[in-house]
C-alpha positions in Angstrom: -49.7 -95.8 59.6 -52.6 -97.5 58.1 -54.7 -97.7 60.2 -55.6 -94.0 60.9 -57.5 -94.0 57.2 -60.1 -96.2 57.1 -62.8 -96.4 54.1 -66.2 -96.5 55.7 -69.5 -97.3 53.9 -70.7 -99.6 51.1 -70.5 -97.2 48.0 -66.7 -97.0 46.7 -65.9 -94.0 43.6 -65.6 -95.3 40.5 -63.1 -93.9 37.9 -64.5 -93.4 34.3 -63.0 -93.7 30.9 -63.4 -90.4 29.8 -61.9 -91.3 26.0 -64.3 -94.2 24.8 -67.2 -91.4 23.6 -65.2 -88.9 22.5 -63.9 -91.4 19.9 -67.2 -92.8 19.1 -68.2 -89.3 18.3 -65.5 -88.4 16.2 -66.0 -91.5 14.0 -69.5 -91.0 13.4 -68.7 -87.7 12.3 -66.2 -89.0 9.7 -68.3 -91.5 8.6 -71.2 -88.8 7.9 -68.4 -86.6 6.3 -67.2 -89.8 4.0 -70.7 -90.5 2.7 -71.1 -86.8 2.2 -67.6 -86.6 -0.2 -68.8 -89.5 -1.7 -72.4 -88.6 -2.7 -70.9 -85.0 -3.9 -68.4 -86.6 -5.8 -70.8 -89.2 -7.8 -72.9 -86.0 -8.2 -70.4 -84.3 -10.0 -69.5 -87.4 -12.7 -73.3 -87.6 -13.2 -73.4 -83.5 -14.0 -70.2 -84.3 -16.3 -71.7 -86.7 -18.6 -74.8 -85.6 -18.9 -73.5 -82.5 -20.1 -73.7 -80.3 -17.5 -77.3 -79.0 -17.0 -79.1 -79.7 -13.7 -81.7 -77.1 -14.2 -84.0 -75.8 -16.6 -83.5 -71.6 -17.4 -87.2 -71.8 -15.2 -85.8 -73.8 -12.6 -87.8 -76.6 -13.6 -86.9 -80.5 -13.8 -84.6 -81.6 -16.6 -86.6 -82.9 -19.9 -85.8 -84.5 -22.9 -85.3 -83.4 -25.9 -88.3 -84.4 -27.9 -87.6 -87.3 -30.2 -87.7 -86.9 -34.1 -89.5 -88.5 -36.8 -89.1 -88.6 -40.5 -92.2 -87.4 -42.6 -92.2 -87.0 -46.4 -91.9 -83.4 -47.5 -93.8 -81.4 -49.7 -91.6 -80.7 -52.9 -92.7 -78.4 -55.7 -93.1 -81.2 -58.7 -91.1 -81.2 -61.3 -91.4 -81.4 -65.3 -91.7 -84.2 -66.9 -89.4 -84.9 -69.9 -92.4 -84.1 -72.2 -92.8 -80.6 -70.9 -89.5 -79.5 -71.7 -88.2 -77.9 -74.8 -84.8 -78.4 -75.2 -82.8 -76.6 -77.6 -79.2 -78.4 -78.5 -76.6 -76.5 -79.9 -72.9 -77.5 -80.9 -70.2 -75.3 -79.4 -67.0 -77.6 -80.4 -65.7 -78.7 -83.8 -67.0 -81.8 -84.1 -70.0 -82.3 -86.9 -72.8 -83.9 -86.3 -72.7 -83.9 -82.6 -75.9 -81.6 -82.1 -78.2 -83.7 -84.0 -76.7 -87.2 -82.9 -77.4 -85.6 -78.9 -81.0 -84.3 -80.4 -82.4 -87.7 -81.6 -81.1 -89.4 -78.1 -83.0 -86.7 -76.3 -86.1 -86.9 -78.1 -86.2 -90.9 -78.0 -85.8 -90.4 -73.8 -89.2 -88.3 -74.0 -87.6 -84.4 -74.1 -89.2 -82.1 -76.8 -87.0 -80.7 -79.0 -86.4 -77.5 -80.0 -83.8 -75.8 -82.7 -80.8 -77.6 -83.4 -77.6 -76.4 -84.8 -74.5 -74.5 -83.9 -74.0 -72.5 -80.6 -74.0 -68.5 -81.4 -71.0 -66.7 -81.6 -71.2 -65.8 -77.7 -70.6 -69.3 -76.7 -68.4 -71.2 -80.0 -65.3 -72.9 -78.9 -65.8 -71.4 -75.1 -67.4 -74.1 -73.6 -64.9 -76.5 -71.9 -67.2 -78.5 -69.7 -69.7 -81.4 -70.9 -72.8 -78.9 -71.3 -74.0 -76.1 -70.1 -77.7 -75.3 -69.8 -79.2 -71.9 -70.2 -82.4 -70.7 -69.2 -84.8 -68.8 -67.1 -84.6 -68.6 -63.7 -87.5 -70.7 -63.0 -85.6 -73.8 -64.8 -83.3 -73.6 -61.7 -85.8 -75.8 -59.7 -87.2 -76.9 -62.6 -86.2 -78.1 -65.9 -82.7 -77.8 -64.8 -82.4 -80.7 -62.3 -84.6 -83.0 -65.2 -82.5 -82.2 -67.7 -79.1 -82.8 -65.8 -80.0 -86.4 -65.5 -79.0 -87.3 -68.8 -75.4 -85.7 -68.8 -73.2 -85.7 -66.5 -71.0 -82.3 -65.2 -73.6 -79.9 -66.7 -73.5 -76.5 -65.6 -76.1 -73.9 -65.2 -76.5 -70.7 -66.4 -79.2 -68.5 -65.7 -80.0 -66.1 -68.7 -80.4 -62.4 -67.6 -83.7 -60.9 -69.3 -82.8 -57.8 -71.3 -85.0 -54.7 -70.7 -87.6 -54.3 -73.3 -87.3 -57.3 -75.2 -90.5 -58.6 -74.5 -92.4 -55.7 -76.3 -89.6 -56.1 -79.4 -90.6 -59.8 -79.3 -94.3 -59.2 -80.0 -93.6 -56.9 -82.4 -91.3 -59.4 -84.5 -93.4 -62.1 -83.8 -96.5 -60.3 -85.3 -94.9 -59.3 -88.3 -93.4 -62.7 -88.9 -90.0 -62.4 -89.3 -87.1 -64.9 -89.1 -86.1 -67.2 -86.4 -82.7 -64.9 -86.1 -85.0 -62.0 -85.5 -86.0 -61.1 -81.3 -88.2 -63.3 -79.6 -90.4 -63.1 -76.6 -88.9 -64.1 -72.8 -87.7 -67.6 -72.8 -90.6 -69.8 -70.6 -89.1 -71.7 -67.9 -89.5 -75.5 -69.2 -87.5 -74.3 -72.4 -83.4 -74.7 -71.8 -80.4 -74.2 -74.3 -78.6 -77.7 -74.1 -74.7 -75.8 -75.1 -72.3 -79.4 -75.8 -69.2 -78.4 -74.9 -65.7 -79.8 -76.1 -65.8 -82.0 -72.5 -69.3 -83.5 -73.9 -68.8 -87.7 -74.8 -72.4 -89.0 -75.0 -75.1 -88.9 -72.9 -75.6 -90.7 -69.8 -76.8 -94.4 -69.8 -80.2 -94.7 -70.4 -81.1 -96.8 -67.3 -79.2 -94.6 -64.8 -80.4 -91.3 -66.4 -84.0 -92.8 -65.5 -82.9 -94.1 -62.4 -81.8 -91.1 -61.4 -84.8 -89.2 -62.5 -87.1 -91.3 -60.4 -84.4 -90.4 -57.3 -85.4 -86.6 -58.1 -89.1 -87.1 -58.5 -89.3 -88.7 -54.9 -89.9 -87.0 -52.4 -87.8 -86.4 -49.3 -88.1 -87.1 -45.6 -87.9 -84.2 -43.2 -87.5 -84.6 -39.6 -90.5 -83.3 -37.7 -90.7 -83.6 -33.8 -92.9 -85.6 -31.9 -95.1 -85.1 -28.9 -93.7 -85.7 -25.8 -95.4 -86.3 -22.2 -94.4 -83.6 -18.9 -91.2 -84.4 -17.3 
């Protein structure tokens, strides 16, 4: 039976593994799909923490915020001690206490004004340690100087009444009393009111330390140049 089917020639068929490539193919595949997950994924941690922004609102590159600086500002000076009148009236019971707060004043440099009892408006109401009362300019000015040597004082700002400027002049021409109108208060001159909270002034050395705090002047942050991105 054999014999009738004979193989002639030198060249025999080969049979090929067909299934070699195809999985050579697939893995490359997965590899380039690994690295691809990968790279996305560190991507997206690297967005996360840096908050997010890849872009500028241009489209542009990412830059940094420019870096700030401290620079002394320019603050409006304030009085000194000399250039402020200071008027100390007693709004508690206690004797004595108007003049006693007057001398300490004057020997820390203040110029003093009148010195008495508080008018009827204020007697017996004040519950704090003082309260100053004055223009609205003393709000940035002799206000701040002035609260250095008490501590809790309060601020009041004294509402000008319409007219009184002209019934000032007139009084003031004619000479009459110290009770009678006067002209609008100036803005270094303050109403030091002791209230029934009021124990003695501050110590001397930290009322002037802290006087030489408020006379220096403060750094404000001011950006700095920065080089393209």
């Amino acid at each position: 039976m054999g014999g009738k089917y004979r193989i002639t020639g030198d060249k025999y068929p080969r049979m090929r593994r067909t299934g070699g490539r195809r999985k050579l193919v697939l893995a490359a595949t997965g590899g380039v799909l690994a690295l691809g997950l990968v790279g996305w994924g560190t991507f997206q941690l690297v967005d996360v923490f840096t908050g997010g922004s890849t872009a500028t609102a241009a489209g542009g590159r990412n830059c940094p915020a420019p870096a700030t600086s401290a620079s002394p500002a320019k603050a409006t000076p304030l009085p000194a001690p000399g250039r402020i009148k200071v008027n100390v009236l007693n709004a508690t019971e206690r004797s004595g206490l108007a003049k006693q707060t007057a001398d300490a004043l004057k020997k820390r440099g203040f110029a003093i004004g009148e010195v008495g009892n508080a008018t009827e408006e204020y007697d017996k109401k004040v519950k704090g340690t003082v309260l100053l009362l004055g223009a609205a300019d003393a709000v940035d000015g002799a206000f701040p100087v002035l609260a250095t040597q008490v501590g809790g004082a309060k601020q009041k700002v004294e509402a000008p009444v319409k007219g009184e400027p002209a019934k000032a002049d007139a009084a003031e021409a004619e000479g009459e009393a110290d009770g009678a109108a006067k002209g609008p208060r100036k803005p270094n001159e303050v109403d030091l009111i002791i209230g029934d909270g009021f124990k003695k002034l501050a110590p001397e050395a930290a009322a002037t330390g802290a006087l030489k705090a408020l006379n220096a002047p403060k750094p404000s942050p001011s950006p700095t140049v920065a080089g393209r991105c």
